[in-house]
C-alpha positions as CSV (number, residue, x, y, z in Angstrom):
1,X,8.5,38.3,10.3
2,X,8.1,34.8,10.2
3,X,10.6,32.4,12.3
4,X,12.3,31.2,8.9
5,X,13.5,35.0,8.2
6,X,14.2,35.4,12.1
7,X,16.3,32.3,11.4
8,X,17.9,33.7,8.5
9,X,18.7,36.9,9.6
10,X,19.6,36.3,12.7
11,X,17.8,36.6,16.6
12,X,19.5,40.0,16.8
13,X,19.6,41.2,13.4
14,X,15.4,40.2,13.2
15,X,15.0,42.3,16.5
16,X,17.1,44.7,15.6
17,X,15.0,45.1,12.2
18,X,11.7,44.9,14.6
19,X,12.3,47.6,16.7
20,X,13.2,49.6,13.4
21,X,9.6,49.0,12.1
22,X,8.1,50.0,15.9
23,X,9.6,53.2,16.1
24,X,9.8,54.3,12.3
25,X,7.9,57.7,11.8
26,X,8.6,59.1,15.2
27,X,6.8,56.5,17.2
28,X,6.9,57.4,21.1
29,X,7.4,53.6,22.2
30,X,6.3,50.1,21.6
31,X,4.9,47.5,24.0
32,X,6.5,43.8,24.0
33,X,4.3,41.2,24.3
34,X,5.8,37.4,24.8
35,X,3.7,34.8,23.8
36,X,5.6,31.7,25.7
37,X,4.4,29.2,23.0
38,X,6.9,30.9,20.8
39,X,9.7,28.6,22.3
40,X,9.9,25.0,20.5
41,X,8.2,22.3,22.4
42,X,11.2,20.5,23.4
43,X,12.1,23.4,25.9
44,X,8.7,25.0,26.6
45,X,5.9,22.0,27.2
46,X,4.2,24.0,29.3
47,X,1.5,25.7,27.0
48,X,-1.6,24.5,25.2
49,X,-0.1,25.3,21.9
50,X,2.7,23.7,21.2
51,X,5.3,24.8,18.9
52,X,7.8,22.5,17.1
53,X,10.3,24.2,15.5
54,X,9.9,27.2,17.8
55,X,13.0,29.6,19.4
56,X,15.4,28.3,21.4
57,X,15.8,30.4,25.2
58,X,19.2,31.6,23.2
59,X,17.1,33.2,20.9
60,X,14.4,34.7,23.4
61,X,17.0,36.1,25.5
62,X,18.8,37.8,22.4
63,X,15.3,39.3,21.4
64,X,14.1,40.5,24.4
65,X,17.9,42.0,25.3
66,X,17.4,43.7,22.0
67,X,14.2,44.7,22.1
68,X,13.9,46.2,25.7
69,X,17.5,47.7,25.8
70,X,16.1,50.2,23.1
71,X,14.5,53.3,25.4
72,X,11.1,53.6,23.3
73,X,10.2,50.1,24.9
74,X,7.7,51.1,27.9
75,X,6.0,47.5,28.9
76,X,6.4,43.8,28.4
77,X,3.8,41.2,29.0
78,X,4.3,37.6,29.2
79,X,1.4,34.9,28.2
80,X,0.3,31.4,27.8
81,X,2.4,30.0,30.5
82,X,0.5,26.7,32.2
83,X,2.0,26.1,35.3
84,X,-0.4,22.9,35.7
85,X,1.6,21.4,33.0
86,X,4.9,22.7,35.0
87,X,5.0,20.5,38.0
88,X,7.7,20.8,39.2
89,X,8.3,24.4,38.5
90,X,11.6,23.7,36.5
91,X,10.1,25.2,33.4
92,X,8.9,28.3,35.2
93,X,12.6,28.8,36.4
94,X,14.0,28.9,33.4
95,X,11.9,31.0,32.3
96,X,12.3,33.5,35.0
97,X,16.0,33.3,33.9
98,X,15.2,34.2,30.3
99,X,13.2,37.4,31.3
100,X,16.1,38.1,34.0
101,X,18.5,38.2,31.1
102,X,16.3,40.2,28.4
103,X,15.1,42.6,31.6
104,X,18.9,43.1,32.2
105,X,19.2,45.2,28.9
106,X,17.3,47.9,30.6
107,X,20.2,48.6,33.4
């Protein structure tokens, strides 16, 4: 699913339909992984690939509530976080918020 149909459809409705497509045919779980360079640039600078256009942290956070609150999720993985290009580690809090919220599903 490309972002223009997670736009259309919605961060939770596009999630929702993900985890459908995982665990279709009796699937015993999924794994999530979180490519950081999935956020737009303007929030999430600190990658080597930029994306312009990319999620808001509104967005991430409904995915990843929606995706790990479902039982058949059994890992999560987070990549292409620089934290050279995160000096300050402001970018890395907020990021650690995000996963706090989506983790927070699972309690």
């Amino acid at each position: 699913m490309d972002l223009d149909a997670v736009r259309a459809a919605g961060a939770v409705a596009a999630a929702r339909e993900a985890v459908g497509r995982l665990t279709a045919g009796g699937s015993a779980g999924f794994w999530v992984h979180l490519d950081v360079d999935v956020l737009d640039d303007a929030v999430m600078p600190a990658v080597d690939y930029r994306q312009p256009g990319g999620l808001s942290w509104s967005e991430l956070e409904s995915v990843l509530r929606t995706a790990l609150a479902d039982e058949r999720a059994v890992g999560l993985d987070v990549t292409i976080f620089n934290p050279r290009l995160d000096p300050d580690g402001s970018i890395a809090a907020r990021l650690t918020e995000c996963l706090h919220r989506g983790l927070s599903a699972r309690s």
